[in-house]
C-alpha positions in Angstrom: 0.0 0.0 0.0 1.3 3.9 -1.2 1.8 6.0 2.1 0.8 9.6 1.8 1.9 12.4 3.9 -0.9 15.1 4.1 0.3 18.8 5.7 -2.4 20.6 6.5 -1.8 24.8 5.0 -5.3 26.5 5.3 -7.1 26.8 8.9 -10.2 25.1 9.6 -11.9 28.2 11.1 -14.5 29.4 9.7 -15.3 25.9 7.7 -17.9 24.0 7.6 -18.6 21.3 10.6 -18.3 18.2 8.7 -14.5 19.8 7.4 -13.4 20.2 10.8 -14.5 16.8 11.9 -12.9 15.1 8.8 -9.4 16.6 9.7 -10.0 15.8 13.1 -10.3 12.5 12.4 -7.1 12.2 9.8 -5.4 13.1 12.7 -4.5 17.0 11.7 -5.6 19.7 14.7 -3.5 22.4 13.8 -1.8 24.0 10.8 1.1 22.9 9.2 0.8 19.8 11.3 1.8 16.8 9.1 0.8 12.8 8.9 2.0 9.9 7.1 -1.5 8.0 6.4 -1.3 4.9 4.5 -3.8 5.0 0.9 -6.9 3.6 1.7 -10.1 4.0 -0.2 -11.6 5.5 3.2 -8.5 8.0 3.7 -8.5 8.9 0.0 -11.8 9.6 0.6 -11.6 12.2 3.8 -8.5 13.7 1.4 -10.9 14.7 -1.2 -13.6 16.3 0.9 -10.9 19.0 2.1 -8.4 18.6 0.1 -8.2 22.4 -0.6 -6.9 22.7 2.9 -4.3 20.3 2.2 -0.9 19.3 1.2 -0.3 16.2 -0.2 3.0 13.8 -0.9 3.8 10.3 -2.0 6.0 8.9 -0.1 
């Protein structure tokens, strides 16, 4: 399985509940904070619903 590290670069404030919760549960609570996630269908999934908040890299 790929393993993607995601940054995130924009702030969740001022965003949308369901945003918030779905970085929240990748793991990223405050900006510029940074995960390696491994490429599931489920992750890939959470990465497009904010990924204009986001930074992502193949690792």
């Amino acid at each position: 399985m790929k393993k993607l590290k995601i940054t995130l670069v924009k702030s969740p404030i001022d965003r949308p509940q369901k945003q918030k919760l779905t970085l929240e549960a990748l793991g990223l609570t405050k900006t510029n904070s940074s995960k390696e996630v491994e490429a599931t269908p489920q992750v890939l999934g959470m990465i497009r619903k904010v990924e204009h908040m986001l930074k992502v890299e193949e690792i």
